[in-house]
Each structure stands twice: as C-alpha cells, then as structure tokens.
VOGU-3710 file (C-alpha; in Angstrom, 3 decimals, decimal comma):
1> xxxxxxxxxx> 31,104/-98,399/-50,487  32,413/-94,707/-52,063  30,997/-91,691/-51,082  29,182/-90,525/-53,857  29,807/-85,987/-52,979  33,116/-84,130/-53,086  30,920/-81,093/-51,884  27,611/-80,816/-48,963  24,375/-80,356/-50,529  20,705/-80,382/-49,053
11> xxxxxxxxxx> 20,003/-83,586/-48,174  16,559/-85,585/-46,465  16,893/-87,091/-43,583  15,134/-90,084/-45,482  17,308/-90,302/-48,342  20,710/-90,596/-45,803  19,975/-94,831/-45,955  20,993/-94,988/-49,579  24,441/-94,276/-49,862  26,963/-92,086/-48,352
21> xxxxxxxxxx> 25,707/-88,297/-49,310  28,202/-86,082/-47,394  31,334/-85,081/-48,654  34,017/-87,966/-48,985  36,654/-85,840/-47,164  34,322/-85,208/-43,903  33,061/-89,172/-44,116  36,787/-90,060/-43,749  37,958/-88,087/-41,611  35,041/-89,358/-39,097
31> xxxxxxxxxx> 36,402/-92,604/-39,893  39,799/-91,915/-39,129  38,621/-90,051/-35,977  37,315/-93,080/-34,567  39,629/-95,445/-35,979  37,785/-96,747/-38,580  37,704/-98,086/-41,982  35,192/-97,860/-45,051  35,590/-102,305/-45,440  33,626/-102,261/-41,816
41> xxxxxxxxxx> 31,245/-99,368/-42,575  30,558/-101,414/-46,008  29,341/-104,241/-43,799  26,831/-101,879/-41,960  29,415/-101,402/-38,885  30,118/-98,386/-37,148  31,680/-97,512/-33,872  31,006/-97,905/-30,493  30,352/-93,976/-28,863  28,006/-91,616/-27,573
51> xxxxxxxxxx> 27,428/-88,105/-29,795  26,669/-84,612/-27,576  24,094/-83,580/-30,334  21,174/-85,513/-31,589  18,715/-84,590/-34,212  15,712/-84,101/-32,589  14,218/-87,448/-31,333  15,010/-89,156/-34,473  18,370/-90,043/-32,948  18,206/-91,844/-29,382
61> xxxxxxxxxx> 21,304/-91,640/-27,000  23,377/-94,898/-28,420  26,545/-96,387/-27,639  26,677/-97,809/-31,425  24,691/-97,055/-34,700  23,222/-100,198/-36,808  22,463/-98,743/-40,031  24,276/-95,882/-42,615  21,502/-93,050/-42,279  21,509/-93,012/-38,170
71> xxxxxxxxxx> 25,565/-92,586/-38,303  25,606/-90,081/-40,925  22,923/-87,936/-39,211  24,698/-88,211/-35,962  28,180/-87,076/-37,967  26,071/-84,378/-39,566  24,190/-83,107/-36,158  27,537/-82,889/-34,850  29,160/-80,591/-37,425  27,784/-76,973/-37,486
81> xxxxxxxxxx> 29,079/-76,688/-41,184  28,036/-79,661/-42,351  24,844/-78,745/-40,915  24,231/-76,151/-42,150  25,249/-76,797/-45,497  23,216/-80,271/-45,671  20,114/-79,118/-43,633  19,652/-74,636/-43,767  19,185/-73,088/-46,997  20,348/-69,731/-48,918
91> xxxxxxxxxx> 17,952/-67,151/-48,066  18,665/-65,374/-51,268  17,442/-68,328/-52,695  13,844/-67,510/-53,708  12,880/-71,218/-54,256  14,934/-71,645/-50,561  16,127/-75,018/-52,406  20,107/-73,726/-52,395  22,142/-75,126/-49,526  23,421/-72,275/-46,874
101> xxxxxxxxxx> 26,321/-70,333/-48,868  29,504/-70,148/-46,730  32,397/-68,176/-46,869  35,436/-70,078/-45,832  36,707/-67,880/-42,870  33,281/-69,160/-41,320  34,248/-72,328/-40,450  36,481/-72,703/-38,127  34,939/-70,325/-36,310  31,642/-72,417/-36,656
111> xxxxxxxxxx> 33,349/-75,420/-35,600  34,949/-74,420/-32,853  33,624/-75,836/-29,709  34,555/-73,093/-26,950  33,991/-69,561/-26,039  34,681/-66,996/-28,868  34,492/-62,941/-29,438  33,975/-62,107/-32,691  35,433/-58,408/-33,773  34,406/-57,971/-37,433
121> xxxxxxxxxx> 33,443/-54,964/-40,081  29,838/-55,139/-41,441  28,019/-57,686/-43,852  30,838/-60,471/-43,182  28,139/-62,867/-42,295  27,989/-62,542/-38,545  24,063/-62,388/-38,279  24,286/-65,162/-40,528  26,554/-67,310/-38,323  24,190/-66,878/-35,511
131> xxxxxxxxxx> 21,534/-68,189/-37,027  23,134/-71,464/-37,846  24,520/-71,686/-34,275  21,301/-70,771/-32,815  19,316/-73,419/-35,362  22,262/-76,083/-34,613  21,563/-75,791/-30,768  18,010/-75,606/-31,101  17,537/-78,809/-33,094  20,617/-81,164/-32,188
141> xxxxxxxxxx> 20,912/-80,693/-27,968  18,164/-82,561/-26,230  16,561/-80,571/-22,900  19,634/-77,597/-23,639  19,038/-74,197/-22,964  20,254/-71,546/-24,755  20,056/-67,197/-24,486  20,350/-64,812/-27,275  20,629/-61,343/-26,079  21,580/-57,912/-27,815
151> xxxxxxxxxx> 21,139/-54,132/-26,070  18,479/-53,516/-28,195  15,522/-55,919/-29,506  15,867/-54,587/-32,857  19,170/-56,015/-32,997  17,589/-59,553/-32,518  14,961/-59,739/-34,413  16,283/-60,610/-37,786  17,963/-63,550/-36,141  14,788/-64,328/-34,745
161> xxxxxxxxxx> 13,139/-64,501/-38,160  15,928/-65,806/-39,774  15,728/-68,910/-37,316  12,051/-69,397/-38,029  12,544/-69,149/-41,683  15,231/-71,614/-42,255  13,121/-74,272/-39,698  10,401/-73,813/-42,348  11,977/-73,882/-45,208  12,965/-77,908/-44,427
171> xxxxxxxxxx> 10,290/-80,478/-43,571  12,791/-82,231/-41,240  13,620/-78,958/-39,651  9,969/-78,054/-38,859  8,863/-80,507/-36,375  11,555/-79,913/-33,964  9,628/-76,338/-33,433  7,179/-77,368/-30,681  6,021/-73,766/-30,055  6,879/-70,252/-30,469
181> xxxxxxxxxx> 5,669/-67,186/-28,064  6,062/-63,236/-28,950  4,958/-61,710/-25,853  6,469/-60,401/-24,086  9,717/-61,504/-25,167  10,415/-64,318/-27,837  11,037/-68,040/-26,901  11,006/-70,883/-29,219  10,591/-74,856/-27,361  11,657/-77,344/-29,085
191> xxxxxxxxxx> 10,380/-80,843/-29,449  13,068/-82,535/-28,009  13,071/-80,381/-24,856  15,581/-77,392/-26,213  14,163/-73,655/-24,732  15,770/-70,919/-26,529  15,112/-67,274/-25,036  15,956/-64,299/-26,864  16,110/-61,285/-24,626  16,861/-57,203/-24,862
201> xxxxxxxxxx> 19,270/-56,402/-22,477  17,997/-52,552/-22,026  20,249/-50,474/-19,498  19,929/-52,494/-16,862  20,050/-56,633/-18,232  17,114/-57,212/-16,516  15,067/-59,734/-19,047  18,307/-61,895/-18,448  17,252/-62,423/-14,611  15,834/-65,976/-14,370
211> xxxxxxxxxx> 17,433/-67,421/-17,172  19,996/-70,402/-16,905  21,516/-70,817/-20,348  23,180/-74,649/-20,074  24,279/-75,029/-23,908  25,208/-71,469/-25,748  24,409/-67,598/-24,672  25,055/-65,272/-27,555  25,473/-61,569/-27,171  24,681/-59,985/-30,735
221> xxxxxxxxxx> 26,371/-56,415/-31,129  27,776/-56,791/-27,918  29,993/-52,944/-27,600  26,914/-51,371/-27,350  26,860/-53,221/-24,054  28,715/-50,431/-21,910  26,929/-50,353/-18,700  27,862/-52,873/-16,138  24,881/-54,289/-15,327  24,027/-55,556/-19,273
231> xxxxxxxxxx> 27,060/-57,943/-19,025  26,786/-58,747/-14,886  23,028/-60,330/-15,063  24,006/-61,520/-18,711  26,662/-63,910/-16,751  24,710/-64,362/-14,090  21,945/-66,450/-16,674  25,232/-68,845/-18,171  26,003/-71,810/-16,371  29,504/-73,205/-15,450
241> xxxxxxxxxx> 29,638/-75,947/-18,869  27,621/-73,091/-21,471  29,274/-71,722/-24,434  29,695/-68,002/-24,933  29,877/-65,890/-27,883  30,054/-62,381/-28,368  29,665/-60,819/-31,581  30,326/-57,178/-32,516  31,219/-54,761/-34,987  33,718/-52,467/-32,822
251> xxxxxxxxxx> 33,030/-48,884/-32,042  36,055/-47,271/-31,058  35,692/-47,009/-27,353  38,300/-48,585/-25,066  36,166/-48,537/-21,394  33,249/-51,105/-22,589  33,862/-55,157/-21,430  33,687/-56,123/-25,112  36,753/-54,447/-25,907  38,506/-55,833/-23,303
261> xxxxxxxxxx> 37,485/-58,971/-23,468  38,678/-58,916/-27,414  42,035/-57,500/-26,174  42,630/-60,682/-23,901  41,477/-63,148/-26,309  43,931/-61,739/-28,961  46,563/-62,816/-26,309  48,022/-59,808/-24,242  51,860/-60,363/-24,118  52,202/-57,879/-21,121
271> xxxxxxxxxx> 51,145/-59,678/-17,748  50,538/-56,545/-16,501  48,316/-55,016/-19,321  46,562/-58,297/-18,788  46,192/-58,412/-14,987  44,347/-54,663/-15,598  42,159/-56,334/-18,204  41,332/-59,200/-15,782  40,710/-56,354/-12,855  38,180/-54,762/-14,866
281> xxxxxxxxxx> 36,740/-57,668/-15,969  36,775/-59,538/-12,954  33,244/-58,471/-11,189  31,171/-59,715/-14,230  30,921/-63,484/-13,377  33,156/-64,773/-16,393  34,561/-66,890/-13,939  37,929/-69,079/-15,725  36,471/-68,742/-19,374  38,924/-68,008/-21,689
291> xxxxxxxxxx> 37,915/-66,877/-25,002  39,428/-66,862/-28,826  38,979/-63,929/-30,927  38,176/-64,086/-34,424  38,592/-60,987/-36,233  36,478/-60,725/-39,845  37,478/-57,421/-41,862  35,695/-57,196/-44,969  38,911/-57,163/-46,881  38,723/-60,789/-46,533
301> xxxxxxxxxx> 35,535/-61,345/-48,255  35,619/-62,605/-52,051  34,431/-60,525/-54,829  31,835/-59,193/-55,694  31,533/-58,736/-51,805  34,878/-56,979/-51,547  36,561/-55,265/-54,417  38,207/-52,454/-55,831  35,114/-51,015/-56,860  33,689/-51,966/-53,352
311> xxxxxxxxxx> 37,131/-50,287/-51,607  36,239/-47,169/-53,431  32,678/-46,740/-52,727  33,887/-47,438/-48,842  35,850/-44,270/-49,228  33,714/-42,239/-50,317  31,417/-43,666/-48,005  33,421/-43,297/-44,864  35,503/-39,940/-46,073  39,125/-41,757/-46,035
321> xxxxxxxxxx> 40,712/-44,996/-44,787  41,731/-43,323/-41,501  38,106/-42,680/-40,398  36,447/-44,293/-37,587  33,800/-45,338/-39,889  36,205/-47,032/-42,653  37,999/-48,917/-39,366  35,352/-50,396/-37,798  32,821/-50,830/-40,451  35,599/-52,089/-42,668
331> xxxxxxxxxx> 38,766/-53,473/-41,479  36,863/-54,020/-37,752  39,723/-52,296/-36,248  38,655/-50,490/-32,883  40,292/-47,261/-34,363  37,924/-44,227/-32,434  34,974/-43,585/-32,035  32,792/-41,569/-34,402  32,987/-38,074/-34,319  35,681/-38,440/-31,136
341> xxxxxxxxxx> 36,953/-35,159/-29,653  40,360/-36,781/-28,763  41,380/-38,573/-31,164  43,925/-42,111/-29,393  46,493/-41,367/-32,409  47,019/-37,987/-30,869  46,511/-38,494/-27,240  48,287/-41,493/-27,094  51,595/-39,208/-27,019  50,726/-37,099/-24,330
351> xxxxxxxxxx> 50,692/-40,151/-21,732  53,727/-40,131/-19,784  55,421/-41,521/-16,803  54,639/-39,376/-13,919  55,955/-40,860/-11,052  54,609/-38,034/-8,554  50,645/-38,438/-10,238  48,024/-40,082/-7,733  44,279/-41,008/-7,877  42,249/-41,844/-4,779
361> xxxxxxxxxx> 38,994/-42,509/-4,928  36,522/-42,296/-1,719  32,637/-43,650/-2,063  30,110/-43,462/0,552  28,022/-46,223/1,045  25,102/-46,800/3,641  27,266/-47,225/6,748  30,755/-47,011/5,573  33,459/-45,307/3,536  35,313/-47,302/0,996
371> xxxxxxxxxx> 38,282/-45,701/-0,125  41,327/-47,605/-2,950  44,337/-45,369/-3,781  46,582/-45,446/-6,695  49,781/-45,178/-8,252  50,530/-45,943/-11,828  53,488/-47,000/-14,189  53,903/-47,601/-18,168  55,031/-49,748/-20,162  54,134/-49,941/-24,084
381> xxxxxxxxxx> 52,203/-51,801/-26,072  51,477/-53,063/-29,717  48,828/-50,146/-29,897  51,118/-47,639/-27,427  51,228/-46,541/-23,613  50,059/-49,324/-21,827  49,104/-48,317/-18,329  49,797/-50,732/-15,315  47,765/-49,607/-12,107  49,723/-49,966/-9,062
391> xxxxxxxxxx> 47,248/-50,331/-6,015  49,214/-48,479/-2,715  45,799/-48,034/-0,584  42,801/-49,824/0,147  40,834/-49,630/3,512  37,004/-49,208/4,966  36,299/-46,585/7,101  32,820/-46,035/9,348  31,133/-43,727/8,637  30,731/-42,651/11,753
401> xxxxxxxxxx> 32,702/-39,124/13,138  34,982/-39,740/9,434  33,113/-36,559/8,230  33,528/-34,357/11,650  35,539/-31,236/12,551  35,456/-28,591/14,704  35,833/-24,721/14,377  38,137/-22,805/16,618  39,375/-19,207/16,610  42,963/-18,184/15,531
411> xxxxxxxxxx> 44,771/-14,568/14,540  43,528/-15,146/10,903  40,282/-15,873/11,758  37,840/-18,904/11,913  39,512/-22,263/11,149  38,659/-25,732/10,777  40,214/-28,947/12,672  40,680/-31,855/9,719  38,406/-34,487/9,744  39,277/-37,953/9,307
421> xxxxxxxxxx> 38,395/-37,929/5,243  40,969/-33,722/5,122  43,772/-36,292/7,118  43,177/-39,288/4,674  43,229/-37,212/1,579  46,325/-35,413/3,078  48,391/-38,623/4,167  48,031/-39,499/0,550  48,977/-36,992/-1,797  52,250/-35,801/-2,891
431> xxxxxxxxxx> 52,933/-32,459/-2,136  54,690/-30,708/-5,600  56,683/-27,050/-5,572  55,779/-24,876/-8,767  53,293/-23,268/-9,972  49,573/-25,065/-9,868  46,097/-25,008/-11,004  43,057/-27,129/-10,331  39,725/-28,059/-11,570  37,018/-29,184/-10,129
441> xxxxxxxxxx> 33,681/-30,547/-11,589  31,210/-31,620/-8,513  28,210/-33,632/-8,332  25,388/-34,321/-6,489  23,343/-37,625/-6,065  24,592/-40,228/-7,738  27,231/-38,234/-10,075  30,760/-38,168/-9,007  32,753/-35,479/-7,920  36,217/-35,193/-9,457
451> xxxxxxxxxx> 39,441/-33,141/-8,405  42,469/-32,207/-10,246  45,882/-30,646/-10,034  48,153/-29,709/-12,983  51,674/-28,816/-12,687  52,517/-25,860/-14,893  56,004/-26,332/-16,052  56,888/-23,973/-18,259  54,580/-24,073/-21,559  53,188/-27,665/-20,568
461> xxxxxxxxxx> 51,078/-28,576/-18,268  51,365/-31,542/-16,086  48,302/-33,938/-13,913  49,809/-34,747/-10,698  46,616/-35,489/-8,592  42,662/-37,083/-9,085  40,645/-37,091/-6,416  37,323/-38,641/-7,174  34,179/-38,601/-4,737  30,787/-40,078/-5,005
471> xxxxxxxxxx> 27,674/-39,719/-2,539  29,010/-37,165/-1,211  27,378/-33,914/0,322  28,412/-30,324/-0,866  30,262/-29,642/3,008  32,154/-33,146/2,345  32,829/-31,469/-1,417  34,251/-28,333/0,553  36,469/-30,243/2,898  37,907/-31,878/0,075
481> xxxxxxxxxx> 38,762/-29,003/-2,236  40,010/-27,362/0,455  42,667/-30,368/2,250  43,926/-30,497/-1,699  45,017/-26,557/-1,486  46,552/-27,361/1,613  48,600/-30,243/-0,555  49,344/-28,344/-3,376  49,595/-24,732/-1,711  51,200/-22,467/-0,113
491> xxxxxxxxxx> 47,848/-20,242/-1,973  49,604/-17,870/-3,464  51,064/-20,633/-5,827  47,656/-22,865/-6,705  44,297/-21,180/-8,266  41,170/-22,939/-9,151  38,450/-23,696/-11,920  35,147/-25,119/-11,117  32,007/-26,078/-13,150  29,351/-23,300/-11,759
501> xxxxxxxxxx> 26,226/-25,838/-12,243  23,641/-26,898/-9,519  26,617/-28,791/-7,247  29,529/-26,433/-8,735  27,653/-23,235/-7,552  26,569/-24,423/-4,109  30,477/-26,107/-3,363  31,726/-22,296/-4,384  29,202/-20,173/-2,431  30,032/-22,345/1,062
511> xxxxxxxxxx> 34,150/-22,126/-0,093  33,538/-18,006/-0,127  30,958/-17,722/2,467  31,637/-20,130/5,092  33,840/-18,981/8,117  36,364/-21,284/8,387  37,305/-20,932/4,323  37,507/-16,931/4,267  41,651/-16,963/5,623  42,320/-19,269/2,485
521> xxxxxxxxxx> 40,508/-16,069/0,064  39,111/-18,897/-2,397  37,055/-15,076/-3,804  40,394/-14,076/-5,406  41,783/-17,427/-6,469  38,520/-19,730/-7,478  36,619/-19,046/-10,622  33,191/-20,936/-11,291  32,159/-21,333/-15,282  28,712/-22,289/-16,371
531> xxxxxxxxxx> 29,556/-24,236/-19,578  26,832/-22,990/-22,410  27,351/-19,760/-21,629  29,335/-18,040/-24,849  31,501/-15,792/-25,208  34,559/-14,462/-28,036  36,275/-17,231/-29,057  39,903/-16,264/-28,034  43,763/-17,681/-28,793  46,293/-19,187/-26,567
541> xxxxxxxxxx> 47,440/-15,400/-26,333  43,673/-13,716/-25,244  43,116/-12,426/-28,723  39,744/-12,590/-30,293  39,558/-14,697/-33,170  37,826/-12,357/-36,009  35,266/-13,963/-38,224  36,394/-12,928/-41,964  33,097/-12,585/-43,058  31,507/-9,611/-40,827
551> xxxxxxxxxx> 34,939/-8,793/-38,414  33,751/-9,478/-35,104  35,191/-12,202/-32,774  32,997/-15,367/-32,614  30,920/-16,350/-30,351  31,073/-19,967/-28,902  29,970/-21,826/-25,816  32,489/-21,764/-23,217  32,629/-25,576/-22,919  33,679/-25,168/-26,697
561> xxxxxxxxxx> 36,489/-22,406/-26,206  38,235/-25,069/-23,406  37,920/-28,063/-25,374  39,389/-26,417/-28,333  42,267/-24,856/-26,475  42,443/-29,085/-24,760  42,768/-30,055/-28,288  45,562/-27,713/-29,034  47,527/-28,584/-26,033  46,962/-32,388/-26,963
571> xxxxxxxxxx> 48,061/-31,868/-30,594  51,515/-29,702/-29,955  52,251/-32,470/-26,568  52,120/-29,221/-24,228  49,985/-31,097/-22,202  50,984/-34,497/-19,995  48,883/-36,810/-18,541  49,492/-39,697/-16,372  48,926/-43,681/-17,425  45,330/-43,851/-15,375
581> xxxxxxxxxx> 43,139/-45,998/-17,666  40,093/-43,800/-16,858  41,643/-40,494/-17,655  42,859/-42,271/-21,335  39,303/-44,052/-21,778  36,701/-41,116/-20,935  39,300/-38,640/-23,594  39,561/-41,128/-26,232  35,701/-42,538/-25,500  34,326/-38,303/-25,669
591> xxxxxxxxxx> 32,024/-37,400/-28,753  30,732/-35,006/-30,462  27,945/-33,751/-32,637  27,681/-30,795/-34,728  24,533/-28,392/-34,471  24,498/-24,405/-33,989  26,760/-24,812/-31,898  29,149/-28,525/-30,961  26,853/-31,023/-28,059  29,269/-32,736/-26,322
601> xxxxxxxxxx> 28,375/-36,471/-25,131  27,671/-36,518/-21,402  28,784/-39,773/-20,957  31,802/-40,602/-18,303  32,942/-36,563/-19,334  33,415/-35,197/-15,316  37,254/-35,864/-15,450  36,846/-33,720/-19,083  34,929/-31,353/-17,609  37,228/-30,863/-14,548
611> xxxxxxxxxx> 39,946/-29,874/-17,306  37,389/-27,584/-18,698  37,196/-25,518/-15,668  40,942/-25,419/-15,654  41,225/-24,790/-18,647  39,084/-21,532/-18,036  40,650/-20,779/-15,454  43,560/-20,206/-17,657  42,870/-18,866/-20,234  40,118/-16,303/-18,933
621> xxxxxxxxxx> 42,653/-15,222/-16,087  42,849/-15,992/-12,421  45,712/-14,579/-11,082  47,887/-15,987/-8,824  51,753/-15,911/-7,949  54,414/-18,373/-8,632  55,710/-18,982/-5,492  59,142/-20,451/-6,905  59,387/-18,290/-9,837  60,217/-15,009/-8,811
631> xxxxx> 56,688/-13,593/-7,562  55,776/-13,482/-11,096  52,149/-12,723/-12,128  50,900/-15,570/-14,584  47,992/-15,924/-15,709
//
C-alpha cells in the first residue's frame, strides 16, 4: 500500500475506500503517532483509539477502525488543515472545485489545540481562518457548542456567509447543516447535535447571556471590545474545557483586555509587569487559561500579496511607515492610535520615578465606601517605562456619618470640622514644599471626579497627587478639593484650575459661597474654564500667535490652547508624570479629529481634562506666591 498524494486535494468521502488519498507525509506521521506501520494498514488494520472529532454521524465513537476510508476520515476530521484542504474550497474559485488555498504561517496556528490571540495587519487570512475553525467544529464535534462573537454584527457576517457557502459548496458538507435561523440573531444546528451561535456583543455583551460555549468561543476583531462588560458576559458563556480565540487587527490603545491579553501571551519577562496585567485582567472570568499569541504582519505574506509594489502603495496609503495606520494595518504592531494626541514615542519619556506621587481612589456604593490607595514604582520594558502598582491602602468604610462635619466659629471666620472621607484623604497624601497647582475636572452621576497636584520645579512640572471620586455629591466634591489644599498648602503657595461645566460650576460656586470655604479665599486662587469657549491662541510667554495671512491672533477653543501647550511640555520633557497605568493609557489612548475647529474624543479624557484646567490656570494667570521662593509672584 503507497499513498498515492504528496499534496491535499478535495476529496469524497466515498472515494476515501480506494486507496490512500491524503498526503503521504500526514498518513505517516499518523502511523508513527500511534505506533504503526503501513505492512498492518496494508492488511486492513488500524489502531486501537478513540478520536475527539467525528464527521458528522458517518463516523461512530470506536475504539478501532475496520476499513481504510473510516480511518482516513477520522485522521482527516481531526486535522483542521487537512480539513480544510481535503473538504472547504477556494472561494475565489468560481467553479468552487479548488481546494481551500493556505498560506503556510496558517497552520500551526490552525493546528494548535489551545487558547490563542491572534494580533495581525489586514487581509492575512484571519476571517478566513475562522471560517475553517468554525466549519471544523461545526461538522467534526458531536452535541459541541460553540460562540462566535464580534462588537459589531457587521463584523460577523461574512464569516457567517462564508460558513454557509463552503457547507454548500460540498455534498458531504451539506447534510451536517440541520437548520439555520436569522432572527434575531444567527444560529446554525447541526445534524450531529453541534449548536453554533453567532452573537453581537453591543456595549453591554448582553446576546452572550445564556450561552454555554463547551467546544470553541471566537471573538472576531476583538480591540474594539473596550468596555468591560463585552469581555465579562463573553467569559461568562465559555465553559471550563472550551477553546478561546481572539482575533484582532490592533488599534493602538493600551487600556482595552485584548491588548493585554496579547502582551501576556507574548510572554512578559517582568513578574511585575505581568502581575499588573493579571490585576486588570483578573475580574473577567479567564480563570487559569493561558493563551499563545500569534502575530501575522503582512510582510510575511508571499507575493503578489506582499511586495515592493504592495510596500509602496501602503505608504502612500498610510502617509509613512511610522503611522498608526502603516503599524497596525501592516506590520500589526500596536504602535498608537489613529489620529492620537499623545503620541507613546513621546510620552513614554516623560514617565518618571516619583517616589512622593499617590493615587487614591474613593467610590460610593449603596451602603458603603470603598476606597484602594496607591503607590507606584518603574522598571523598563522591551517597549519602555513599565509601571508596577504598589497597593499601600485598601479598606470599606459605612457610609454612615463618613460624609459628616460640623461648622463652628473661629477669629477667621466660619470653619469646618473634617469628616471622616477630609481625615482619610489627609492621612494619605504626602505633603510637598514648593510651589503648586491643581486641576480639577468634576462629575456628576455616574462620571468620575478627578484631582490633581503638580509640583512646579523650576521650568517642569511635576504630578505628585490623583485623587479620583465617583458617586459622589457636589458638597462631598467640596470637601475633597478643599482637605487637598490643606495637603498641598499653606494657600499662598497652591492655586487651582477647574473645568466650569454643569458639576465644575456648581463645585466652584459652593467653594466661593459657602461659609466655611470663604477664610481659604478659593475667589482669588481658583479659576473655572468652560472648554469650547475660544479665545487668542497664545505662547508659553502670553503672546498672541499672529495669523500671517490677515495679522490678528487666532482664535481657538480653549480646550485646544491647553492641549497644545500639554503637547509642548510633553515634547521638550518639561513635564513629569508618574508610572500610574491610567494616567499613561487615557494620554496615549486620547484622539482626535479635525473639523473647524479639533473634537477631542470623550472617552476616559477626565484625568486629561483635569490637566486642561491646570494648564489654564497657567497659562491664563492665577496668581499666587511661592511660599519657598522668595514671595515671588509667578504666574
């Protein structure tokens, strides 16, 4: 007996009785898998084991095989390349006679049998890998279940259709489709008892809910995933034995689970860098799986795919090999994001070791106050600063009294007794001499409140502080604000910039109006900004930047004139900012697009817009006194 292919071709099921028709390196190395030898597969003998995939019902569950075409079928069903090659066709093919085209990168990846992310550029062949893996499921794993979700339906439905084309394209395919509904979402059923659902995750991964994927869950295009509860309820439907894979062209942003689940998976040398990673990962329900990345640039693909010609035409495509477009779309690097404000090349250099800088965060929930504290230290990494959160606090209050103070009389005036949360946020700061300014952008509902202190030394300025708040009222706002000037006072040393919207407006009115604030004269050293309001476009210096064309200054929004003056501190390192991987995430993650005037993404921006105010503050001028530099006025 001698196998009669050197390479897989479409074969009939029927036709797998005559003679050996899959390639003679795969039939051996079965063989020699199982101890084997072609004299005892000559005499019609195979060996004694039990497959995990079977071809619809045309294979039963059998401890030995009595005739060539049941063995080969079984090796076949249980090979996702030989599979496909032997049983899918091209789809460029219009006669759909061509076996399924392969590149050889593909393979391994398709043969793997464990969880996998999948960080490529575009056209590499990743919607066409999911087809065969959804196709191999479907019509080899008898009563399986399997989930294939994406953000966005659109981003399913050519797998959808390219699932129902190759099943009938192939008469042996076809039957194993029992039935097919649309509506409301699709779900194929398979003869042999196989349910595959394919489900939009939307913001909020609710068509997941109900679904127990036992065999394979696939998450097509998976960083546009960035909201927590598109990955939690996506776990939730994958049982303990199921295979996961996650497929995505990258997009730049470092705070979505996709990235960091491709930055453990490519093997994080730095146990700290990887304990982060697991922290942030670790309320998604991935329980112990551990993933292998497979990155697909598409540099690797043969011509005519990818050549110079191609190279060239990405170029001009993309504007340059160092854009965000050529990176991800090309070499599936994470690179930035598109049309980023802060670019991670640049910022990357301002992140330093501040051994003074803190972050607390406090968030009311029904009942109680939960409040973590943190310190943070870096080390560096492959791709730069590595930050490696240092947890120093972490307690539950009641809710009960932790807001309360009382007002009593003194020679200044009307002042305030701290409250539980002033005495909390004061035990935990570090109180810094020098010359200080804060921002502050406050919320209302469900958006947070956050806090900060720089450090001016000098020409740079340095974050020392981060107080975030959520569900908090505009009194709770006040109290906070004001225990932070007590930190980083005495007042004649520390002035503030606030965001003058809804929240921002109401938090400043109380801080000027209210009794107990007037000794502290927030009037003189607190300046509110209302962000698309313009105004001249001004230099480091306070000089008006003069159009050329008609000689007056130009106008731009105000949230414009402090990012650009951001940018400039980022770009000459006059500005330092601590390791905290949400400050580095929500700069690098911040976009932009370009109308009449610049619209600034409103995603994850209230630590940005917290520097804004500062920023303002600044530059437009609020006065205040360096209280260890002489009485100087700076502005």
């Amino acid at each position: 007996m001698t196998a009669i292919m050197d390479v897989a071709e479409p074969v009939c099921i029927k036709d797998l009785q005559k003679g050996i028709l899959v390639p003679r390196e795969d039939f051996e190395l079965w063989l020699e898998k199982h101890d084997w030898t072609w004299h005892q597969a000559a005499r019609n003998e195979f060996p004694d084991f039990v497959w995990r995939h079977y071809y619809t019902k045309k294979i039963k569950m059998v401890k030995s095989f009595t005739g060539l075409g049941a063995f080969q079928l079984a090796c076949i069903a249980n090979d996702r390349v030989l599979f496909a090659q032997m049983f899918m066709r091209e789809p460029d093919d219009p006669q759909h006679k061509d076996p399924w085209n392969l590149f050889d990168y593909q393979k391994k990846s398709l043969r793997i049998q464990t969880h996998t992310i999948h960080k490529t550029g575009t056209g590499v062949g990743k919607t066409r890998e999911i087809i065969i893996v959804g196709t191999h499921f479907f019509q080899t794993e008898q009563n399986g279940r399997g989930l294939v979700g994406a953000v966005q339906q659109e981003h399913i439905n050519d797998i959808i259709e390219g699932m129902v084309e190759q099943i009938s394209w192939n008469p042996d395919l076809a039957p194993g489709l029992k039935h097919h509904t649309k509506h409301p979402h699709h779900t194929m059923y398979g003869r042999n008892g196989f349910k595959l659902w394919f489900r939009p995750a939307s913001h909020d991964g609710h068509a997941f809910r109900g679904k127990h994927a036992t065999c394979v869950a696939i998450y097509e295009e998976a960083a546009k995933a960035d909201q927590d509860l598109q990955w939690t309820e996506f776990f939730r439907a994958v049982k303990h034995n199921c295979i996961v894979k996650a497929y995505s062209v990258p997009d730049g942003r470092r705070d979505t689970h996709f990235y960091r689940l491709s930055k453990l998976s490519e093997g994080v040398k730095d146990a700290d860098e990887a304990k982060s990673l697991n922290e942030a990962l670790k309320n998604l329900g991935i329980g112990g799986r551990k993933f292998i990345l497979f990155k697909f640039p598409k540099t690797i693909m043969p011509p005519p795919h990818w050549s110079d010609d191609a190279k060239a035409e990405a170029i001009v495509m993309y504007g340059g090999e160092d854009k965000p477009g050529y990176k991800h779309n090309i070499l599936g690097e994470d690179g930035d994001p598109e049309n980023t404000v802060f670019p991670w090349n640049e910022f990357r250099w301002v992140i330093k070791d501040i051994p003074e800088y803190r972050y607390l965060s406090i968030i009311v929930t029904s009942g109680e106050v939960i409040v973590r504290g943190y310190r943070f230290d870096l080390t560096q990494g492959a791709d730069g600063p590595v930050p490696k959160p240092v947890l120093i606090l972490d307690a539950n209050y009641s809710i009960s009294g932790f807001f309360d103070y009382g007002l009593f009389a003194t020679s200044s005036g009307i002042e305030m007794s701290d409250s539980e949360f002033r005495k909390l946020i004061k035990s935990f700061f570090v109180s810094v001499p020098g010359l200080k300014r804060g921002g502050g952008d406050f919320g209302y509902s469900q958006d947070p409140t956050q806090i900060t202190v720089r450090l001016i030394i000098g020409k740079v300025k340095r974050r020392i502080a981060r107080l975030e708040l959520k569900h908090v009222t505009y009194d709770q706002q006040c109290q906070a604000l004001d225990a932070m000037d007590d930190i980083y006072g005495p007042m004649e040393s520390i002035s503030w910039g606030t965001d003058f919207g809804n929240a921002g407006s109401a938090v400043a009115h109380d801080l000027f109006g209210l009794p107990q604030y007037q000794h502290k004269h927030y009037a003189d050293r607190l300046k509110g900004f209302q962000f698309e309001s313009t105004a001249d476009n001004i230099d480091e210096d306070g000089n008006p930047i003069i159009d050329a064309k008609d000689g007056k200054p130009v106008k731009i929004t105000l949230k414009e004139l402090a990012t650009d003056h951001m940018t400039r501190r980022i770009q000459r390192q006059t500005l330092e900012e601590p390791p905290d991987p949400e400050v580095i995430s929500f700069f690098t993650g911040h976009t932009s697009t370009q109308g009449k005037h610049r619209i600034y993404s409103k995603d994850n921006d209230h630590i940005i817009d917290a520097d804004r105010a500062e920023t303002l503050a600044e530059i437009l001028g609020v006065e205040v006194n360096d209280y260890f530099v002489s009485g100087v006025n700076i502005r």
